[in-house]
N, C-alpha and C positions, 0 to 999 in steps of 0.2 A: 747337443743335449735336448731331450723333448719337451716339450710344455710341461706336462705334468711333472718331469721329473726335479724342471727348476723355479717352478711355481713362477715364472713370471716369461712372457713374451714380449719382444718391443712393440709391437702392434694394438697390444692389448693396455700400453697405458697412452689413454685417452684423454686422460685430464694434467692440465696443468695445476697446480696447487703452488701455492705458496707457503714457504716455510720460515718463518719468524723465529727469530733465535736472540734472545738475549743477551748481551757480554758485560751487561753490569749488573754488581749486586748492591741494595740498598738497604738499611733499615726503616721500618715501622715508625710510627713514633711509639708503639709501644717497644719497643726493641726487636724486633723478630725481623731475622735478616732473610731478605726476596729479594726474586731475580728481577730487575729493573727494563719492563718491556719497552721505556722510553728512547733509550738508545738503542734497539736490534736492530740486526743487520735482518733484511731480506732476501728470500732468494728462490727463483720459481722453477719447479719439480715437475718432470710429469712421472703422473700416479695412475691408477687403478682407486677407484670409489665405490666399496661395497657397504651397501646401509645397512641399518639394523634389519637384522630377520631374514640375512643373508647367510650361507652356511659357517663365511668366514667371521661376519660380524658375532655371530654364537659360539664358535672356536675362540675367537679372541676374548670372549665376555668371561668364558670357561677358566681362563688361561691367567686373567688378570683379574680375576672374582670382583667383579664389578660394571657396571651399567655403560652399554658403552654406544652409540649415537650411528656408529660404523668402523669403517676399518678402512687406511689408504695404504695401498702398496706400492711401496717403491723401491729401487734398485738401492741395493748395499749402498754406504758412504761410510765415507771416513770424515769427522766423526759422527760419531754415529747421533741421531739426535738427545739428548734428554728430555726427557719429561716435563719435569719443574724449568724446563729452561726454551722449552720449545712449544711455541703455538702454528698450529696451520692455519691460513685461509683459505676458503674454496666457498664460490658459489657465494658470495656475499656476504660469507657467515664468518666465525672465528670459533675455531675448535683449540679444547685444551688437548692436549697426549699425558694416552695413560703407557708405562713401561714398553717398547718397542718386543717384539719376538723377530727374531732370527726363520728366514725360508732358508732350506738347503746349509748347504756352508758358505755362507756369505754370499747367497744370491740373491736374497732381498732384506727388505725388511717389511710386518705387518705394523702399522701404527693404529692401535685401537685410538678412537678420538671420542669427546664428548663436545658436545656443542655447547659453547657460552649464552649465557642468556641477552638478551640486547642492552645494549647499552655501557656493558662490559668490557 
């Protein structure tokens, strides 16, 4: 299948990221039940890093109507990440995920990301 036709090449993901996943959930004290990033498992991905002002990071802004820092692309998995349950690391930083999009039929995934603020 050609590049373009499956949005991703193995050559073309150059970056390793790390992917933080949550498996507990905790309460607030005010009551408000969140995903607990004390306990996550890690696990390192290579990706595809396209910043904002990139065609994809505008696609993906379009798509999840909201502000978004870049977009890493990675190869389909099962499962698939969530959002509220998954953080990336790359590059020193720690990005939140906004809703994942679907490349091809399960050929990748785009992960719109927004970067935490420090100290976060």
């Amino acid at each position: 299948m050609s590049r373009a036709a499956d949005g991703l090449a193995s050559g073309d993901l150059d970056r390793d990221i790390v992917l933080i996943t949550a498996t507990a959930r905790t309460q607030t004290d005010s009551g408000e039940d969140q995903w607990d990033f004390a306990h996550a498992t890690e696990e390192t991905i290579p990706a595809i890093w396209f910043p904002a002002g990139t065609r994809e990071a505008y696609f993906a802004q379009q798509r999840v109507a909201s502000q978004v820092d870049g977009v890493f692309r990675i190869y389909d998995r099962n499962p698939r990440p969530k959002p509220d349950a998954c953080r990336v690391r790359f590059d020193g930083r720690l990005f939140d995920l906004k809703p994942w999009i679907e490349i091809g039929r399960g050929r990748g995934l785009d992960l719109p990301a927004v970067a935490r603020g420090e100290g976060e």
